[in-house]
C-alpha positions as CSV (number, residue, x, y, z in Angstrom):
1,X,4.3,-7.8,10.9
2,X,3.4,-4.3,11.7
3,X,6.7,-3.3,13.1
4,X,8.3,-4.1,9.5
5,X,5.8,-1.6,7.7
6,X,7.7,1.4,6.1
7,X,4.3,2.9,3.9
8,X,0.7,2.7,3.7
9,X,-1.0,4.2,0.5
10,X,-4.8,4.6,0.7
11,X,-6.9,5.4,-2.3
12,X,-10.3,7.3,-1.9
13,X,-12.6,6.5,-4.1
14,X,-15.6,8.5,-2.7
15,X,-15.9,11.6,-0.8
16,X,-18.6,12.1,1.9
17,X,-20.9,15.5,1.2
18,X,-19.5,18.3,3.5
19,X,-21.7,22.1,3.6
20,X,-19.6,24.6,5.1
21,X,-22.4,26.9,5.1
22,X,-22.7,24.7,8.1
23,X,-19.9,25.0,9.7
24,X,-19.7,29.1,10.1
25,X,-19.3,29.8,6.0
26,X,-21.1,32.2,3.8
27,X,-21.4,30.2,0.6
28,X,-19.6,26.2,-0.5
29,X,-17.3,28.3,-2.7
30,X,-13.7,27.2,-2.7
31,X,-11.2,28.8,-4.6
32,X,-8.2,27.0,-5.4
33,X,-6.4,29.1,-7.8
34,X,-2.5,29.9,-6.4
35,X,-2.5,33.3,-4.4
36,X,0.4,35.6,-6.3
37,X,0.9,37.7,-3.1
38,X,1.8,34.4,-1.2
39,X,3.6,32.6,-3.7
40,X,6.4,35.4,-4.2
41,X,6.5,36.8,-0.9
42,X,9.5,37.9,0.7
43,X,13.1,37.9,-0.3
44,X,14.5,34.5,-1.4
45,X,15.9,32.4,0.8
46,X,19.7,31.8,0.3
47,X,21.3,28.7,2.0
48,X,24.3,30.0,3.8
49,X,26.2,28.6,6.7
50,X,24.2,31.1,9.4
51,X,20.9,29.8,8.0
52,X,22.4,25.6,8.1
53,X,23.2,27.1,11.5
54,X,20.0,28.1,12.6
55,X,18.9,24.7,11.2
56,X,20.8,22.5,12.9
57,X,19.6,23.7,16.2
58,X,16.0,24.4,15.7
59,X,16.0,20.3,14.3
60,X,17.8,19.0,17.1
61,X,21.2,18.1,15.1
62,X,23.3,19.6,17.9
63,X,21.9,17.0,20.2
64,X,23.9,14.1,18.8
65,X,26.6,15.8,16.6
66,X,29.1,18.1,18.2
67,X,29.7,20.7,16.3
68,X,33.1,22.2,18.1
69,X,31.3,26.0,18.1
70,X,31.5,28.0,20.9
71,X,28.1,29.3,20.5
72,X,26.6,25.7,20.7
73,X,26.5,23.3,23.8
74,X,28.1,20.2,23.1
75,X,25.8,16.9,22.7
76,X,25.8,14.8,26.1
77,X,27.6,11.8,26.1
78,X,26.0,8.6,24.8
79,X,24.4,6.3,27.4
80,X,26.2,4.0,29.6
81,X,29.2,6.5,29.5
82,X,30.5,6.3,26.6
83,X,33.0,9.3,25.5
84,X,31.5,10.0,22.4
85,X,27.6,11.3,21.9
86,X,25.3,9.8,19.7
87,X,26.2,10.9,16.5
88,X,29.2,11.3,14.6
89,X,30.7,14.5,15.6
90,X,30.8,16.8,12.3
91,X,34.0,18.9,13.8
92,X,36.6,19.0,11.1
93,X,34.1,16.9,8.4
94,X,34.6,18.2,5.1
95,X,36.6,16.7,2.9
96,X,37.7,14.0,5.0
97,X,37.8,10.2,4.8
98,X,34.9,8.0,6.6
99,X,34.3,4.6,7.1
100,X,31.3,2.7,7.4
101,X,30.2,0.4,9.4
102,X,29.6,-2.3,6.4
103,X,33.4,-1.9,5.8
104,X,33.2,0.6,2.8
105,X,34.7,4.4,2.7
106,X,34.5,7.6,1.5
107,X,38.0,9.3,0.6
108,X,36.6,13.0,1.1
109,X,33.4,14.1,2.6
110,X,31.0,16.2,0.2
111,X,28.0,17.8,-0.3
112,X,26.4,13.7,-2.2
113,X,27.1,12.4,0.5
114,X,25.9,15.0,3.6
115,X,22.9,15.3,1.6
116,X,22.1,11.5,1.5
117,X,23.0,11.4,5.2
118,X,20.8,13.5,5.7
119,X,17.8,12.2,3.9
120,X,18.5,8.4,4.0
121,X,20.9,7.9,7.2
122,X,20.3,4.2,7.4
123,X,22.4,4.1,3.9
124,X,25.9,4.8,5.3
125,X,26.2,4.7,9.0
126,X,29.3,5.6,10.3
127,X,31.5,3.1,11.9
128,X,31.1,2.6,15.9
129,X,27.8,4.6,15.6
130,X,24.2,3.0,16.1
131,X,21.9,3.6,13.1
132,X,19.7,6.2,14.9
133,X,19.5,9.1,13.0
134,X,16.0,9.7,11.6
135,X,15.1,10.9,7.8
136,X,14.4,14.3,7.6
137,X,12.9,13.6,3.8
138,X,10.0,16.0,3.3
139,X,11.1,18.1,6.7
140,X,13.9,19.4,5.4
141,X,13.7,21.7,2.5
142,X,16.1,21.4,0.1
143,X,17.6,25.2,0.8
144,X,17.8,24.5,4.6
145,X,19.9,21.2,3.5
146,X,22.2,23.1,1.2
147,X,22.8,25.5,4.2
148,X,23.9,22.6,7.0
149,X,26.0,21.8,4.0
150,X,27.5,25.0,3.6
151,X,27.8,25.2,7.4
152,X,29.4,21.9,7.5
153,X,32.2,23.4,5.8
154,X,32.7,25.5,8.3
155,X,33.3,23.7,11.3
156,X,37.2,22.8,11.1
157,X,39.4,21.1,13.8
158,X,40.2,22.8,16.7
């Protein structure tokens, strides 16, 4: 079945001739060599709790996890009006217990296991949620991860 397909690997084994000259360049010259001035551009990138911030709303985390800041809309209810929204709400988070909904737990909530949320949510879906949540493998750096992490820890009950 198509629908049960996770990955598709494809091996070229030729390439077709391509000129550029034709297509606007002045020679077939490609340099591949790493640009320096690109590669160490800019200041380095530190994953604090305003950059997880930042994060979590330009992916679209806020939509289905409340967050309990006042500087972020809360996440809609779930469909069919339910009280809670999609996603686990990630007010008061860290460090505390979380059931599954194959029956196992966590005692405290940490960075393992926020980051494996994260990347793999089908692995531990919370209990009385749907497993919805995409993978955000290879969209996510590992910096901007580290910073929803670090913001995480931030958002306590209120």
């Amino acid at each position: 079945d198509v629908e049960k397909v996770e990955n598709a690997y494809l091996t070229l084994h030729s390439l077709p001739s391509f000129d550029l000259t034709d297509h606007g360049f002045a020679t077939n010259d490609v340099d591949l060599t790493p640009r320096q001035d690109l590669a160490a551009s800019g200041p380095a990138i530190e994953p604090t709790a305003a950059l997880g911030k930042e994060v979590a709303v330009r992916y679209g985390c806020i939509a289905c996890h409340a967050t309990g800041d006042p500087s972020i809309p809360a996440p809609p209810p779930a469909a069919g009006g339910a009280k809670t929204a999609v996603g686990p709400p990630w007010i008061g988070l860290w460090n505390s217990p979380r059931a599954f909904s194959d029956g196992s737990e966590i005692k405290n909530v940490d960075a393992a296991y926020l980051r494996e949320s994260i990347l793999d949510p089908q692995t531990k879906v919370v209990a009385g949620f749907d497993p919805v949540m995409p993978t955000f493998q290879g969209r996510l750096k590992d910096k901007q991860i580290t910073g929803i992490i670090e913001y995480l820890k931030t958002l306590s009950e209120h």
